[in-house]
N, CA and C atoms as an extended XYZ file, in Angstrom:
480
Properties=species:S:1:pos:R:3:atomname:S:1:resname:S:1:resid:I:1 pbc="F F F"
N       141.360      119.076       12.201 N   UNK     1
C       141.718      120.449       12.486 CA  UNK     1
C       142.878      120.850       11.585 C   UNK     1
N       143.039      121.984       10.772 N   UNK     2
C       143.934      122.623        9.954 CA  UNK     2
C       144.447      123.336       10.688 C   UNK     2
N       144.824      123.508       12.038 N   UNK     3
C       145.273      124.637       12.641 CA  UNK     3
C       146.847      124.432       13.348 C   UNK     3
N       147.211      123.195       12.615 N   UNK     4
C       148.504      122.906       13.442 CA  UNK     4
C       148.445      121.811       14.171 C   UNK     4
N       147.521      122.054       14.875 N   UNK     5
C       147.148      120.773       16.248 CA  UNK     5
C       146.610      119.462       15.878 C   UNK     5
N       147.492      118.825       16.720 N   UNK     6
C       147.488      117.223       16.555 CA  UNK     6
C       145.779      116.369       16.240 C   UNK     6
N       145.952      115.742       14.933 N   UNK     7
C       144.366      115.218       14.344 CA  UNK     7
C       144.013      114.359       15.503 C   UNK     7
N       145.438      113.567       16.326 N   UNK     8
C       145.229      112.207       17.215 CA  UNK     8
C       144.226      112.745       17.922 C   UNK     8
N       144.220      113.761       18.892 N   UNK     9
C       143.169      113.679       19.846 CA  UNK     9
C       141.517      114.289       19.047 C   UNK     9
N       141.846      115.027       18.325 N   UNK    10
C       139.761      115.234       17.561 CA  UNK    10
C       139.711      113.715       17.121 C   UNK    10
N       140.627      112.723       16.928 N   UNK    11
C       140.246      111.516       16.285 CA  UNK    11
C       139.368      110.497       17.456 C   UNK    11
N       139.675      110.882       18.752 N   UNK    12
C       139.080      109.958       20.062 CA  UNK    12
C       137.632      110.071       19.639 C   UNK    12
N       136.384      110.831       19.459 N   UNK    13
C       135.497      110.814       19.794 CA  UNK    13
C       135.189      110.080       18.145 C   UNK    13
N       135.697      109.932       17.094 N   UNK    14
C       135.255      109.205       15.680 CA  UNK    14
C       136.100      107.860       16.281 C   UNK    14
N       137.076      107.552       16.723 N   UNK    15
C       137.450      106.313       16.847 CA  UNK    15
C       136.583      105.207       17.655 C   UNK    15
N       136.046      105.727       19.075 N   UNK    16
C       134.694      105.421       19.810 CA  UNK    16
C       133.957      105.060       19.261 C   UNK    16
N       133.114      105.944       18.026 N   UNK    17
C       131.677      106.360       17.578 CA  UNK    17
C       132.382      105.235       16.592 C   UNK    17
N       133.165      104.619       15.809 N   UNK    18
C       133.183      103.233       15.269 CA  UNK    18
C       133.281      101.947       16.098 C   UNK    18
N       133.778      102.128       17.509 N   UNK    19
C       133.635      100.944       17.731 CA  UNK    19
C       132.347      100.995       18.306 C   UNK    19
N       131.712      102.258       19.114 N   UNK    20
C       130.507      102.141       19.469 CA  UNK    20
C       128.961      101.109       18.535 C   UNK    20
N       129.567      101.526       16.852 N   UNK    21
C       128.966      101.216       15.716 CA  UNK    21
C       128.938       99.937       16.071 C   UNK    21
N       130.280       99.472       15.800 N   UNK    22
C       130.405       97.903       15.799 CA  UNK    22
C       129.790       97.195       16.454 C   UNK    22
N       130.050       97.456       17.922 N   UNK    23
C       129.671       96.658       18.885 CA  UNK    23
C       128.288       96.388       19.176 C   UNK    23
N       127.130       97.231       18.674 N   UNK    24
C       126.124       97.187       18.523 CA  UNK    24
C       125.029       97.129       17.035 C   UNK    24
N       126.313       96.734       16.264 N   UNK    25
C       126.026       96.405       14.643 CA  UNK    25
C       124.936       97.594       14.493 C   UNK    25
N       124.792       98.536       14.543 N   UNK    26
C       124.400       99.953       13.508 CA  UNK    26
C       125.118      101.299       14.028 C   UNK    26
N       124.301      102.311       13.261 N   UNK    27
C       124.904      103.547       12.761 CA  UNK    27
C       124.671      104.081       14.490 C   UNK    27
N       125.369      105.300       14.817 N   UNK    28
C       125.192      106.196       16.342 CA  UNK    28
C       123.449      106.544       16.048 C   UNK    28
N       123.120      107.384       14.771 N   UNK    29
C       121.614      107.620       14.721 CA  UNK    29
C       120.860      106.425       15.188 C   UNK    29
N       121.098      105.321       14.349 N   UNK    30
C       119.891      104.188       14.976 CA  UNK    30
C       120.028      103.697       16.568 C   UNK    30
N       121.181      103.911       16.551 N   UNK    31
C       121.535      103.190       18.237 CA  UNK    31
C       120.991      104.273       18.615 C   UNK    31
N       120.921      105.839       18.654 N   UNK    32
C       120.357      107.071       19.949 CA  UNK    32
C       118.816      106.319       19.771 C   UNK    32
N       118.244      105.896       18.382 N   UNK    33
C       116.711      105.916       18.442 CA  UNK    33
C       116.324      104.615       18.727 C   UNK    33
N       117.016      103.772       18.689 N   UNK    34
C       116.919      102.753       19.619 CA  UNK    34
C       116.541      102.809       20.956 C   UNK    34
N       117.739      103.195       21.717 N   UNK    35
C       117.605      103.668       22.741 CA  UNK    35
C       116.455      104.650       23.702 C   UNK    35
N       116.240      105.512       22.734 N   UNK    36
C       115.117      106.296       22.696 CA  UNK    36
C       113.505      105.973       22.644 C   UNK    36
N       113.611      105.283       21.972 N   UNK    37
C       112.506      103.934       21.569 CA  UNK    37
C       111.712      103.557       23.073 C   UNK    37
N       113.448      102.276       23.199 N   UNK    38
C       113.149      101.425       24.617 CA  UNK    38
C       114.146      101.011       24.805 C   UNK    38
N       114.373      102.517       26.181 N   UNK    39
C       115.684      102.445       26.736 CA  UNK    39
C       115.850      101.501       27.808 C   UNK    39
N       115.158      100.393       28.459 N   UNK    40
C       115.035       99.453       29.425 CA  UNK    40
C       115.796       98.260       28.420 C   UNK    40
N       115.546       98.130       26.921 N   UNK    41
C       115.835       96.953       26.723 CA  UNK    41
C       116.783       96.759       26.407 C   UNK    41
N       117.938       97.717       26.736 N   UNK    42
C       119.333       96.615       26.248 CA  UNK    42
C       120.003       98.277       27.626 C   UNK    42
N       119.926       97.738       28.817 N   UNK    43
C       120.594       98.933       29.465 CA  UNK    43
C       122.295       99.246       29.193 C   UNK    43
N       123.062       98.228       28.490 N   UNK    44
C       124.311       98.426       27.710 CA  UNK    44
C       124.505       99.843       26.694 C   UNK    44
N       123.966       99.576       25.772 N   UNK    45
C       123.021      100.247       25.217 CA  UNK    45
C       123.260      101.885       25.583 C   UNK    45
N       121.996      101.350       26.239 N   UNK    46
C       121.223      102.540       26.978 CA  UNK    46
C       122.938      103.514       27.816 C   UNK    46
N       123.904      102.983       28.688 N   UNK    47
C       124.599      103.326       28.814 CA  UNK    47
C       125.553      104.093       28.018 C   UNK    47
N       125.729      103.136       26.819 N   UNK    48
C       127.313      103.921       26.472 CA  UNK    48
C       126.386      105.084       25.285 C   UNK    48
N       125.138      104.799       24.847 N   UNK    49
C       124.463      106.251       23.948 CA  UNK    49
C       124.803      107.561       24.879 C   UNK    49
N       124.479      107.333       26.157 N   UNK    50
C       124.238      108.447       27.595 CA  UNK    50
C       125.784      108.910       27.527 C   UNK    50
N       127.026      108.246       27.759 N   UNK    51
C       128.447      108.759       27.748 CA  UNK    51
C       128.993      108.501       26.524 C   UNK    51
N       128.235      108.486       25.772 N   UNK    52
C       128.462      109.275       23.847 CA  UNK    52
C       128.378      110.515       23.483 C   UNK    52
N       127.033      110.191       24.048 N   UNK    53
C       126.333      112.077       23.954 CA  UNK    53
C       127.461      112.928       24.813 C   UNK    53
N       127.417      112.743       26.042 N   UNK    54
C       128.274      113.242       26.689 CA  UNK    54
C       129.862      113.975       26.401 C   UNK    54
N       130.494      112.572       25.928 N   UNK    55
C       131.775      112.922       25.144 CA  UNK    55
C       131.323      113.718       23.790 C   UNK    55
N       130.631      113.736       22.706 N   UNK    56
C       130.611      114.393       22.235 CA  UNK    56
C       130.303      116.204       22.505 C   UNK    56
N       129.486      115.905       23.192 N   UNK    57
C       129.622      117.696       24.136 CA  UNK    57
C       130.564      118.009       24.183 C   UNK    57
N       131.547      117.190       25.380 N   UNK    58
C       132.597      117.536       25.686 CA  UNK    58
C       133.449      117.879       24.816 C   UNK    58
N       133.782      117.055       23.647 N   UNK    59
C       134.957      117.300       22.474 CA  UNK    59
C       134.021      118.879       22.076 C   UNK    59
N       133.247      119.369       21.642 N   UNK    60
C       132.416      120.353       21.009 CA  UNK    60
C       132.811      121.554       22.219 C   UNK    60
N       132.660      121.255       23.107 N   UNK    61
C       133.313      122.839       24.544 CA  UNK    61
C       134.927      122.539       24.462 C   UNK    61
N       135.910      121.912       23.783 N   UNK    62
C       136.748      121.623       23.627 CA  UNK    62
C       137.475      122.536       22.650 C   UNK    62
N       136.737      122.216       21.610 N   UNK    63
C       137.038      122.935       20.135 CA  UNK    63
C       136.444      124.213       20.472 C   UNK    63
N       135.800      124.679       20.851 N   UNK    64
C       135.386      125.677       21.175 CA  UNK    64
C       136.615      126.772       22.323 C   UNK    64
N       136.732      126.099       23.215 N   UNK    65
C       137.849      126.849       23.995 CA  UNK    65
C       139.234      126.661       23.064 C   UNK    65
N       139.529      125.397       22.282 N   UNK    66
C       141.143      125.931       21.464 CA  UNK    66
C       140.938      127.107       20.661 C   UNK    66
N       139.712      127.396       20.296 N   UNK    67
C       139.614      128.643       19.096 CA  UNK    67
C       139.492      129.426       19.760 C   UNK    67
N       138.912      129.262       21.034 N   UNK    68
C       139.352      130.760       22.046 CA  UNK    68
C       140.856      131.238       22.482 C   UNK    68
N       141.404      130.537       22.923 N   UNK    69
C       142.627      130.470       22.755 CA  UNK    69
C       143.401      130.649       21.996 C   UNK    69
N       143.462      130.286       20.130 N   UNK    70
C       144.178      130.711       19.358 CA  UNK    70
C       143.708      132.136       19.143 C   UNK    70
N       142.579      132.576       19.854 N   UNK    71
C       141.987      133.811       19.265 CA  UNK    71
C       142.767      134.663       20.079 C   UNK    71
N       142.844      134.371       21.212 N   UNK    72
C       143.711      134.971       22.136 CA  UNK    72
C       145.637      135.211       22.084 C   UNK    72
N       145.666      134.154       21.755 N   UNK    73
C       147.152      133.951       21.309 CA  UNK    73
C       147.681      134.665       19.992 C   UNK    73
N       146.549      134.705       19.465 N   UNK    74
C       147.363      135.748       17.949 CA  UNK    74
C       147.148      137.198       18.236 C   UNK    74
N       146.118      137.654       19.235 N   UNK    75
C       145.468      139.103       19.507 CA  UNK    75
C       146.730      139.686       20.719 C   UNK    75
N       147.730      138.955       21.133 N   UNK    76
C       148.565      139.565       22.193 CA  UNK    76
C       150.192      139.506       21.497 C   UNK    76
N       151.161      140.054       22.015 N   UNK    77
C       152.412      139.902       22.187 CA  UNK    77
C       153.105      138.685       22.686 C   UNK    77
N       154.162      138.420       22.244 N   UNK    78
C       154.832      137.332       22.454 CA  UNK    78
C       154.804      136.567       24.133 C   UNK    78
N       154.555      137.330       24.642 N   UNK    79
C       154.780      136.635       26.099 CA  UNK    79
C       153.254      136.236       26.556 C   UNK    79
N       153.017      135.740       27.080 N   UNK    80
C       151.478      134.933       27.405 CA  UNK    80
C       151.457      136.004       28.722 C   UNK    80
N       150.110      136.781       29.101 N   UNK    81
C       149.413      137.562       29.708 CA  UNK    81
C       148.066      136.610       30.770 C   UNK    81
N       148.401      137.269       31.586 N   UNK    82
C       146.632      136.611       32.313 CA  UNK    82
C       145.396      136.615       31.645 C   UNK    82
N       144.843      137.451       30.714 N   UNK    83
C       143.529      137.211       30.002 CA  UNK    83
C       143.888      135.808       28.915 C   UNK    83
N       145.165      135.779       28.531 N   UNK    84
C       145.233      134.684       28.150 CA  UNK    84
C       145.376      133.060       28.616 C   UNK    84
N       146.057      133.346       29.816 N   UNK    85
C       145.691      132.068       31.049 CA  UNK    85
C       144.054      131.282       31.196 C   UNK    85
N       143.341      132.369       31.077 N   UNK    86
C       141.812      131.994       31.573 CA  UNK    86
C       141.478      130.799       29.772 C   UNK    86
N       141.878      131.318       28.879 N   UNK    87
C       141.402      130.367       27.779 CA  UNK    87
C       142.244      128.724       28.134 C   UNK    87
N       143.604      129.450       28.262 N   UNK    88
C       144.711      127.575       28.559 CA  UNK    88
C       143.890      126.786       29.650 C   UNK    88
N       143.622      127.723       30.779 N   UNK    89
C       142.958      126.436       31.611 CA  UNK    89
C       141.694      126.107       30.761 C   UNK    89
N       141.110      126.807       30.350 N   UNK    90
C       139.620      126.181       29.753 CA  UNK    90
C       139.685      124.941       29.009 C   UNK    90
N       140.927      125.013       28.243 N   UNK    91
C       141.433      124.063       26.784 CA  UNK    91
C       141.854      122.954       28.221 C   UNK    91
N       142.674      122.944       28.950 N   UNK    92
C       142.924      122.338       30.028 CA  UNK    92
C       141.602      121.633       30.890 C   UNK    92
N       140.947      122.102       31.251 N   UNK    93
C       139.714      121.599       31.863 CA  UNK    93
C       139.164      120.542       30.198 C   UNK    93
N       138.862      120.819       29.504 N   UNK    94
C       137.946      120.473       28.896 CA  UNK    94
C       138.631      119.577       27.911 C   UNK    94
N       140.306      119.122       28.015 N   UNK    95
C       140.970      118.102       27.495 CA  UNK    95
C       140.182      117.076       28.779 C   UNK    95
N       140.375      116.906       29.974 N   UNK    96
C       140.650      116.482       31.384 CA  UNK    96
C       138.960      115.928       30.929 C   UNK    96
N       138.204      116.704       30.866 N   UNK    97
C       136.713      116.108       30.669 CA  UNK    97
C       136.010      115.474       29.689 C   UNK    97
N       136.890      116.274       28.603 N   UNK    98
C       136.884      114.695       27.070 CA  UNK    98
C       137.560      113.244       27.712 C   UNK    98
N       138.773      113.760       27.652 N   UNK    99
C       139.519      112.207       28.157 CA  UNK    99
C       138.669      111.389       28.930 C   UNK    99
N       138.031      111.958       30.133 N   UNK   100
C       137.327      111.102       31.299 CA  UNK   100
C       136.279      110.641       30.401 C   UNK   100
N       135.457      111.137       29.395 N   UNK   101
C       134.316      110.766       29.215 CA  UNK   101
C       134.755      109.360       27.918 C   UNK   101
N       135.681      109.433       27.411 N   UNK   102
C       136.394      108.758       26.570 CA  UNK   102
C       136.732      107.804       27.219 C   UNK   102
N       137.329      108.007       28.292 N   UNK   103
C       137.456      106.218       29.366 CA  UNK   103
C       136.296      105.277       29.557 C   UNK   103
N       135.442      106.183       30.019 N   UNK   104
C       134.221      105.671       30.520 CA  UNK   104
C       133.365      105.139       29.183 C   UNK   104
N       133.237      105.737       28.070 N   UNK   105
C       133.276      104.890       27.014 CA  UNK   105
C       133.865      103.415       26.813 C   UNK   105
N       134.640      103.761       26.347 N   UNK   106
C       135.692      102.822       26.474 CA  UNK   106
C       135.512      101.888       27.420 C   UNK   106
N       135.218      101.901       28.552 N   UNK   107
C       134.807      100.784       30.175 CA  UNK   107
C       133.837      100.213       29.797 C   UNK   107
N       132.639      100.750       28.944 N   UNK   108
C       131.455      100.298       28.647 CA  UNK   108
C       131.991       99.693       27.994 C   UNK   108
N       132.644       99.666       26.569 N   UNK   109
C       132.682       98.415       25.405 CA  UNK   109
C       133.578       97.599       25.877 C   UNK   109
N       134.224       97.468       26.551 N   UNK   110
C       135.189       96.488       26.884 CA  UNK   110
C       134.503       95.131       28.165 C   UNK   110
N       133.690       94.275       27.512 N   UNK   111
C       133.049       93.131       28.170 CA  UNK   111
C       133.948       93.005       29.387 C   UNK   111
N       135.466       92.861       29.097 N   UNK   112
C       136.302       91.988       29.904 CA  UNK   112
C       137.091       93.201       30.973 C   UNK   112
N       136.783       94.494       30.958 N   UNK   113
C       137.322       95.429       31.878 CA  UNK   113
C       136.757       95.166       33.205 C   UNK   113
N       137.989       95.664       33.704 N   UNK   114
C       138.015       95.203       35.881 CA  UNK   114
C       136.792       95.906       35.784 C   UNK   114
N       136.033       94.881       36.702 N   UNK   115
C       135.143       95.405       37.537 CA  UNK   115
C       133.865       95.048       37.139 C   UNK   115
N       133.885       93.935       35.641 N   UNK   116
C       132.520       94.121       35.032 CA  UNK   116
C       132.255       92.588       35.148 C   UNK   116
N       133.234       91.776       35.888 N   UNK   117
C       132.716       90.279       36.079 CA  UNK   117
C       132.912       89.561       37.758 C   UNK   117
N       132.669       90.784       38.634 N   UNK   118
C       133.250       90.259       40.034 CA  UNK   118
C       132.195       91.307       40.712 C   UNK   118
N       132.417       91.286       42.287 N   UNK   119
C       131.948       92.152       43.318 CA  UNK   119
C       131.073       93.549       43.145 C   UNK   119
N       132.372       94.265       41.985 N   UNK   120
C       131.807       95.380       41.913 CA  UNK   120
C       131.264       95.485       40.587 C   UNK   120
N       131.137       94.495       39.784 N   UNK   121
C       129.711       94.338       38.544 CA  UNK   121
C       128.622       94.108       39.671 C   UNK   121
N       128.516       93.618       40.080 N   UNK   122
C       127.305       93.439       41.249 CA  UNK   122
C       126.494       94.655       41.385 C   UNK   122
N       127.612       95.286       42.580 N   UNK   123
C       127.266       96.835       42.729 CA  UNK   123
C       126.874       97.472       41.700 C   UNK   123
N       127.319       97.603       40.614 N   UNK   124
C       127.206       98.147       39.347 CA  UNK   124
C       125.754       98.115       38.848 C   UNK   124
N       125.321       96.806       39.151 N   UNK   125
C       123.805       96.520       38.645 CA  UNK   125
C       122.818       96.917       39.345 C   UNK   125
N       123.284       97.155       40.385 N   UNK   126
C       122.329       97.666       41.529 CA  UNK   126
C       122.254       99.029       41.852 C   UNK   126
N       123.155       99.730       41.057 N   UNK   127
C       123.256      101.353       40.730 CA  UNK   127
C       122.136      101.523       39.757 C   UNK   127
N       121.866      100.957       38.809 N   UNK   128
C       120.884      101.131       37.685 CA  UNK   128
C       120.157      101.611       37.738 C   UNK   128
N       119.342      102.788       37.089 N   UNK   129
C       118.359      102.960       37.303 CA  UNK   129
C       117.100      102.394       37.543 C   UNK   129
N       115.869      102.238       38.617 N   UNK   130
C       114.949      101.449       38.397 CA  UNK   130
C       114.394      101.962       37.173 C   UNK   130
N       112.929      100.906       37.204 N   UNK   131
C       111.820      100.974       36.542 CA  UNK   131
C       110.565      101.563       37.268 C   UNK   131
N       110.742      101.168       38.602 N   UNK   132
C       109.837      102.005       38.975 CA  UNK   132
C       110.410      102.512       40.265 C   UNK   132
N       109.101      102.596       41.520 N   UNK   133
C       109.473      103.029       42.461 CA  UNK   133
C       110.028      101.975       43.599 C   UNK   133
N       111.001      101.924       44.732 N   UNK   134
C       111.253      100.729       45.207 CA  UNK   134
C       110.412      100.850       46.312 C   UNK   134
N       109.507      101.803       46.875 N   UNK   135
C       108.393      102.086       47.865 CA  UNK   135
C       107.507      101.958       47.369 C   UNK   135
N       106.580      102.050       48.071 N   UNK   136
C       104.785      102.476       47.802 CA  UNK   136
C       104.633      104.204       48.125 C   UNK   136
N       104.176      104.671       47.351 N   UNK   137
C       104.592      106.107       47.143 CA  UNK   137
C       103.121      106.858       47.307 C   UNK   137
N       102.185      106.032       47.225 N   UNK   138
C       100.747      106.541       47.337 CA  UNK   138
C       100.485      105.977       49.016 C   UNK   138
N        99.132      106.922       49.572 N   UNK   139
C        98.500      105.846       50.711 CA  UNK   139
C        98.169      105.221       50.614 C   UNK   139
N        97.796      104.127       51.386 N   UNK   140
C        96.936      102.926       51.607 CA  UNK   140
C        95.774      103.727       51.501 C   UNK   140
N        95.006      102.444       50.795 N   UNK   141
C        93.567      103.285       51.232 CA  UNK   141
C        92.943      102.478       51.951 C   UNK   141
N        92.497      103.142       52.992 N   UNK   142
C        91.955      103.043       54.480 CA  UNK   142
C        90.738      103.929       54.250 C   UNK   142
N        89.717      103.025       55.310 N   UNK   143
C        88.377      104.239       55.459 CA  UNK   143
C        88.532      105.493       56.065 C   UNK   143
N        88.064      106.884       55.716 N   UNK   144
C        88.460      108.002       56.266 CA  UNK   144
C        88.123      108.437       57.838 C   UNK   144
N        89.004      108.708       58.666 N   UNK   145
C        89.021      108.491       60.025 CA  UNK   145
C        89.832      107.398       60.711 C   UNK   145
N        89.988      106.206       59.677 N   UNK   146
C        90.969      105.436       60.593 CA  UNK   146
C        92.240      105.676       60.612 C   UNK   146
N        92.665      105.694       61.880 N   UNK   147
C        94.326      105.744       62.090 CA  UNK   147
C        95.315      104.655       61.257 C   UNK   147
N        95.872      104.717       60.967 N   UNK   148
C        97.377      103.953       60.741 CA  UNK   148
C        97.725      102.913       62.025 C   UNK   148
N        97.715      101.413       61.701 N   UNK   149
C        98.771      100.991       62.956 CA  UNK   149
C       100.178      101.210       62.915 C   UNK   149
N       100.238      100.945       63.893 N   UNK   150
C       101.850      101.773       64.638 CA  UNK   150
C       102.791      100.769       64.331 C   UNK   150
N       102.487       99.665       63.456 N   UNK   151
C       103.919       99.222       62.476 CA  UNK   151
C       103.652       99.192       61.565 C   UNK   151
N       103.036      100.514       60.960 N   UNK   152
C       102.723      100.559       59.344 CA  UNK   152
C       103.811      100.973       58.717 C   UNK   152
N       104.709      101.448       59.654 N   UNK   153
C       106.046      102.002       58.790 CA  UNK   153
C       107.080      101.107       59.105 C   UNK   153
N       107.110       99.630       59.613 N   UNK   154
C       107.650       98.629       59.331 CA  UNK   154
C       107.506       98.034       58.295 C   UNK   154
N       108.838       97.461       57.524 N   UNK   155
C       108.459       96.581       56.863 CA  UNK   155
C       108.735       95.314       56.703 C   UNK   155
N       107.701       94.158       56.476 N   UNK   156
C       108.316       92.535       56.399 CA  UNK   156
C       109.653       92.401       55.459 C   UNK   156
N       109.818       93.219       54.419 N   UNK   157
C       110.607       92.729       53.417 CA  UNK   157
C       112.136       93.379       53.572 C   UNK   157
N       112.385       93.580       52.682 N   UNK   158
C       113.626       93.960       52.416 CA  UNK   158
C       113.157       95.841       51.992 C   UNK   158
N       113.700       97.048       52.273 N   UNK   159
C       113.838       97.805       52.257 CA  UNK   159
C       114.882       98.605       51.103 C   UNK   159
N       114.526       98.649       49.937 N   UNK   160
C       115.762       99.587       48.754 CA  UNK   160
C       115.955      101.134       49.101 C   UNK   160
């Protein structure tokens, strides 16, 4: 940015997008079409492409509200006005939602971050999206006219 404002923070979402590189030895293009490909086979992967994309949005409604804001800030008088409030929180919201998406990055590449070798890696894996359905989602097929027995909606197993 030539506009005064600090390069450090537009630098978060290129500093990521290299280690993102690294850590998966190619370019962001091959890793999205990777992913895209066959997103089951590396759900790592598959994760941090999903809160890439993401952060990059976010930085993009970012830059977008500071130029609203400087647009605002040069179009008024010295003292800051309420039509100009509505752009600061925007730049405000949408620092708050880069940053978050930049952590959560960040949580993904870091093998050794809390939470990814105990209790709640567990949980974690079991958030995942399936592959398929964890029910039977069709009827049984039964001859037409017979009833259902009355522990058909029991089940022997385990229940997801």
């Amino acid at each position: 940015m030539s506009d005064g404002i600090s390069d450090e923070s537009a630098d978060v979402v290129g500093v990521l997008t290299e280690q993102v590189e690294a850590r998966f030895g190619m370019g962001m293009e091959q890793l999205k079409a990777a992913v895209a490909a066959a997103p089951a086979a590396n759900p790592d992967a598959t994760d941090v492409v999903k809160w890439h994309g993401l952060l990059v949005e976010a930085q993009s409604v970012l830059e977008r509200a500071e130029d609203d804001l400087l647009a605002a800030l040069q179009s008024q008088p010295s003292e800051v006005d309420d039509p100009t409030m509505g752009p600061a929180l925007r730049v405000n919201a949408a620092v708050t939602a880069r940053d978050g998406r930049a952590l959560v990055v960040r949580w993904l590449l870091d093998p050794d971050a809390p939470g990814k070798k105990d209790l709640a890696a567990e949980r974690l894996a079991r958030l995942r999206p399936r592959t398929g359905p964890a029910v039977q989602t069709s009827a049984p097929n039964r001859p037409a006219g017979t009833a259902a027995p009355a522990t058909a909606w029991r089940s022997t197993g385990a229940v997801r």
